[in-house]
PyMOL commands that place a pseudoatom at each C-alpha (Angstrom):
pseudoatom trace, name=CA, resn=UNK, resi=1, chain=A, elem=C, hetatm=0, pos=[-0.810, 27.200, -5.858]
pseudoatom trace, name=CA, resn=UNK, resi=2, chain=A, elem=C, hetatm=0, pos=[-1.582, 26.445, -9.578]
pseudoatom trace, name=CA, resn=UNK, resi=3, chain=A, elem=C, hetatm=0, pos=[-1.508, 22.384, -9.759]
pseudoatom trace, name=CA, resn=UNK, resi=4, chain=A, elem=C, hetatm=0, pos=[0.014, 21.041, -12.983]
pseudoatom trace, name=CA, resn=UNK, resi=5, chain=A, elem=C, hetatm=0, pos=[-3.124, 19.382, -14.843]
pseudoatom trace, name=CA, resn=UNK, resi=6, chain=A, elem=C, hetatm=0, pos=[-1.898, 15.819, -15.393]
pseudoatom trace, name=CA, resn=UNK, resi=7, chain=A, elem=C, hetatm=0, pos=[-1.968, 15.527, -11.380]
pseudoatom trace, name=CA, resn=UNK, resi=8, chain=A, elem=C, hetatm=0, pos=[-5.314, 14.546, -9.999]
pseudoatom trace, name=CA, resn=UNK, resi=9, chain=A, elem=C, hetatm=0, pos=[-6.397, 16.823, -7.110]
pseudoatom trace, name=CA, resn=UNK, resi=10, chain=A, elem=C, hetatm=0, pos=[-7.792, 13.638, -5.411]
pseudoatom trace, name=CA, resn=UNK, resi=11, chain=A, elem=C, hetatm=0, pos=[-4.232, 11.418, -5.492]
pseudoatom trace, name=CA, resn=UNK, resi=12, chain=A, elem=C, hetatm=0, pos=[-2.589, 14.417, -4.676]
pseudoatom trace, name=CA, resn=UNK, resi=13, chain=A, elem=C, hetatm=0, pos=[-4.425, 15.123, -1.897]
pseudoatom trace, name=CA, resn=UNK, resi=14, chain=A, elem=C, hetatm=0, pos=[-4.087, 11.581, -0.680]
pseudoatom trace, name=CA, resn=UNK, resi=15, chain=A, elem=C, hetatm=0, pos=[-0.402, 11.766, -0.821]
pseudoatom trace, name=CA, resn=UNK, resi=16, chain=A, elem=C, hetatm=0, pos=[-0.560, 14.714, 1.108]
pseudoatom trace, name=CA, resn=UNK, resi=17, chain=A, elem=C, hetatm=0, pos=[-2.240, 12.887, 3.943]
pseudoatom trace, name=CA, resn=UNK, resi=18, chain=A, elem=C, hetatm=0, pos=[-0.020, 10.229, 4.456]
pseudoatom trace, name=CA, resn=UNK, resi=19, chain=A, elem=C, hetatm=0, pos=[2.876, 12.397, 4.751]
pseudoatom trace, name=CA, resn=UNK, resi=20, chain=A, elem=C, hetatm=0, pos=[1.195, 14.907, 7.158]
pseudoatom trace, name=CA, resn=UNK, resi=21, chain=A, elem=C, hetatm=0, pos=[2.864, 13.108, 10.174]
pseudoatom trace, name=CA, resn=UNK, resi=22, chain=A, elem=C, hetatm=0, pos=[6.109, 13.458, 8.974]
pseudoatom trace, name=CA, resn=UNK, resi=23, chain=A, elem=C, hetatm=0, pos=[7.720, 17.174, 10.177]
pseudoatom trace, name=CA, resn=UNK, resi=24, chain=A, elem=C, hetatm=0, pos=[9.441, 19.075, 7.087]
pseudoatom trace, name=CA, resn=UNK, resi=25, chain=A, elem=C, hetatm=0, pos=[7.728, 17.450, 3.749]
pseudoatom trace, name=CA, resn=UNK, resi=26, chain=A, elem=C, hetatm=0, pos=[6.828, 19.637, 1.315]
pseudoatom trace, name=CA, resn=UNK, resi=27, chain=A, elem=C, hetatm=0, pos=[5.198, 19.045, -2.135]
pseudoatom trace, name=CA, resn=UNK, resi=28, chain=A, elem=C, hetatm=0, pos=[5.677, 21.780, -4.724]
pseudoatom trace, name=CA, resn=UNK, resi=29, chain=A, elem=C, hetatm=0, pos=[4.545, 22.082, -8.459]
pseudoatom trace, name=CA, resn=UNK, resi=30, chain=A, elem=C, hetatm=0, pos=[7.602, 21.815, -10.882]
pseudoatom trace, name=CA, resn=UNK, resi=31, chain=A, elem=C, hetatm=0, pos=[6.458, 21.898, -14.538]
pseudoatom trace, name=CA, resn=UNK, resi=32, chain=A, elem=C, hetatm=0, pos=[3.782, 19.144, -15.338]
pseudoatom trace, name=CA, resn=UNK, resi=33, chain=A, elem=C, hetatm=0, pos=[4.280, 16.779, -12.135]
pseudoatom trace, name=CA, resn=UNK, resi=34, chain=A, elem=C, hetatm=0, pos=[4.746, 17.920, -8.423]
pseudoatom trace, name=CA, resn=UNK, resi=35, chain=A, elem=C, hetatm=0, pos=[8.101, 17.050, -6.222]
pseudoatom trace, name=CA, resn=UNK, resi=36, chain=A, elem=C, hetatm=0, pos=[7.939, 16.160, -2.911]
pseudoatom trace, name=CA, resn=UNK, resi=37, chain=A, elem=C, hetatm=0, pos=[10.981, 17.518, -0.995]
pseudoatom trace, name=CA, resn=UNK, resi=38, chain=A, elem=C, hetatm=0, pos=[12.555, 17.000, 2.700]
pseudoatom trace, name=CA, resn=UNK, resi=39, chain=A, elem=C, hetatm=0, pos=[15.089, 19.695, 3.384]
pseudoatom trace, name=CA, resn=UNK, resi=40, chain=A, elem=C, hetatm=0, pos=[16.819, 20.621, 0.443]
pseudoatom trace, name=CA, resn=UNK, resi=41, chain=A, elem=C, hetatm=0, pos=[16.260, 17.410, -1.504]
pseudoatom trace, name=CA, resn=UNK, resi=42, chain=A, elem=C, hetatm=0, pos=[13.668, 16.155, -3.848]
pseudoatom trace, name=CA, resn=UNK, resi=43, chain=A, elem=C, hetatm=0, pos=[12.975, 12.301, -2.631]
pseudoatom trace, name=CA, resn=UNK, resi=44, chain=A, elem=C, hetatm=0, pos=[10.283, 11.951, -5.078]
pseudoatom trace, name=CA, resn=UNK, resi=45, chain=A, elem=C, hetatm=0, pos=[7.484, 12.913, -7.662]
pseudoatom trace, name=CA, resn=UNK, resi=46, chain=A, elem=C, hetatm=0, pos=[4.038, 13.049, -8.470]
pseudoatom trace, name=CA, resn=UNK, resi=47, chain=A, elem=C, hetatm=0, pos=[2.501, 12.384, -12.030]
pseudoatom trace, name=CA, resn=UNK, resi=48, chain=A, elem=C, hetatm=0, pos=[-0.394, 11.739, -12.451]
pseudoatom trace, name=CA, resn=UNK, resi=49, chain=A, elem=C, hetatm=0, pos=[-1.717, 8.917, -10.757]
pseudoatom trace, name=CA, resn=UNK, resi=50, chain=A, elem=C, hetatm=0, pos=[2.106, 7.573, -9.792]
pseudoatom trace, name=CA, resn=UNK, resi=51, chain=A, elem=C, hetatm=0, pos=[4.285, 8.433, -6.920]
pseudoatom trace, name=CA, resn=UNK, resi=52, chain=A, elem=C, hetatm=0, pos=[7.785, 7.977, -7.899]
pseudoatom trace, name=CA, resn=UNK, resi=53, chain=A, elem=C, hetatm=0, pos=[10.319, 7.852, -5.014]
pseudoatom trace, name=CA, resn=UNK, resi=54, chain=A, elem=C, hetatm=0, pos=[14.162, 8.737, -5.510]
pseudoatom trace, name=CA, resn=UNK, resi=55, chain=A, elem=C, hetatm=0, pos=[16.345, 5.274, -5.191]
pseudoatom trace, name=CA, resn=UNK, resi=56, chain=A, elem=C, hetatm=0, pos=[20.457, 4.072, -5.080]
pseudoatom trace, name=CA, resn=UNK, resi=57, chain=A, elem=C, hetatm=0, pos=[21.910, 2.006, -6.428]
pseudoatom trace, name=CA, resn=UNK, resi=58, chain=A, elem=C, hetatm=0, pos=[21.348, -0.517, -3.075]
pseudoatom trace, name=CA, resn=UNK, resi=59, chain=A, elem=C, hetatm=0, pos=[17.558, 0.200, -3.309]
pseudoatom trace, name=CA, resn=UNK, resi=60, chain=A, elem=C, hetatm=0, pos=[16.938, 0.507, -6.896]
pseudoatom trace, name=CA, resn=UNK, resi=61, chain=A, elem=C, hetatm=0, pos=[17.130, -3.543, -6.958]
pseudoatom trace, name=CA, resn=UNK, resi=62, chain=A, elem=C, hetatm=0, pos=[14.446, -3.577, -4.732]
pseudoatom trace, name=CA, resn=UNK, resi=63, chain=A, elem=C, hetatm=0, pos=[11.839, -1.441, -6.466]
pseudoatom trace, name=CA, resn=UNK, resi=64, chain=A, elem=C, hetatm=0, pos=[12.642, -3.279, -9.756]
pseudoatom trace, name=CA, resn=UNK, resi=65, chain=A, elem=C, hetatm=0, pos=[12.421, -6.667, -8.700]
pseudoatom trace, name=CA, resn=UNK, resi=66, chain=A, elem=C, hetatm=0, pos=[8.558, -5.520, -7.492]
pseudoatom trace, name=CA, resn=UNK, resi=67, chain=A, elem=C, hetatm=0, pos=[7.857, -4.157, -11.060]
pseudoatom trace, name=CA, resn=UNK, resi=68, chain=A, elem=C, hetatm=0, pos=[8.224, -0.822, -10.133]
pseudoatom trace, name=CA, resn=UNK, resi=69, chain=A, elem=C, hetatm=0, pos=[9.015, 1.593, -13.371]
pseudoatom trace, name=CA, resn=UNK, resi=70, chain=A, elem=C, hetatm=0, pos=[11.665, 4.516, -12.849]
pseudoatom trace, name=CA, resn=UNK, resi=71, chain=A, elem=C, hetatm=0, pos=[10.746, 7.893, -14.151]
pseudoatom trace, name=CA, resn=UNK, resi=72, chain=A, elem=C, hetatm=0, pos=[13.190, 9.120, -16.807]
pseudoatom trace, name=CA, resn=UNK, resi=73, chain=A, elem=C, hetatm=0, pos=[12.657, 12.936, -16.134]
pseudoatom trace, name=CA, resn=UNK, resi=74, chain=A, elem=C, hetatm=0, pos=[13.710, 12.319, -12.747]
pseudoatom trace, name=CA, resn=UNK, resi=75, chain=A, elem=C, hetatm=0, pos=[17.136, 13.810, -13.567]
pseudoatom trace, name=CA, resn=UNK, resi=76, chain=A, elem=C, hetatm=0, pos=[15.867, 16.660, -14.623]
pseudoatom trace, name=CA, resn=UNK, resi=77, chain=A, elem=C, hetatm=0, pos=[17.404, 19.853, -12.811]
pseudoatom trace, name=CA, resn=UNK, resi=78, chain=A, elem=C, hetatm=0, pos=[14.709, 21.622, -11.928]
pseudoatom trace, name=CA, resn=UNK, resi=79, chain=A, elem=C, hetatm=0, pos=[13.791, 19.067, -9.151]
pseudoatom trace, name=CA, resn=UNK, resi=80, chain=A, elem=C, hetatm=0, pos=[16.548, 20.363, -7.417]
pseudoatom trace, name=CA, resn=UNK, resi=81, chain=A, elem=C, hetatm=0, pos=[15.531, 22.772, -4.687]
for i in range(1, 81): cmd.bond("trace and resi %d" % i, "trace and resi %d" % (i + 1))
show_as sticks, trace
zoom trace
């Protein structure tokens, strides 16, 4: 797999561990940052040193009132599966 070079091999790897429990997560290169999927569906991205996690409208309140920054590419298509 050729990782995207803004995404630190360390973080990434880090990530990977904490999802390892969970059955059916998948993270995949896409252009510079790296999606992690469940199913069909990206819930969120890698870049860099950030993990960026796919929110509503009910939980996007949430992650801003914590200071958390929303990632603008995000709506790009080719995080769909």
């Amino acid at each position: 797999m050729t990782m995207p070079k803004n995404i630190h091999p360390p973080f990434r790897e880090l990530i990977r561990d904490q999802l390892v429990g969970l059955p059916g997560i998948r993270i995949r290169p896409r252009r510079r940052v790296h999606g992690l999927y469940y199913g069909g569906s990206c819930f969120g991205i890698m870049d860099e040193y950030r993990l960026y996690l796919r929110t509503d409208d009910t939980s996007r309140k949430d992650y801003e009132s914590h200071g958390m920054a929303h990632y603008d590419r995000f709506l790009d298509a080719s995080f769909k599966a």
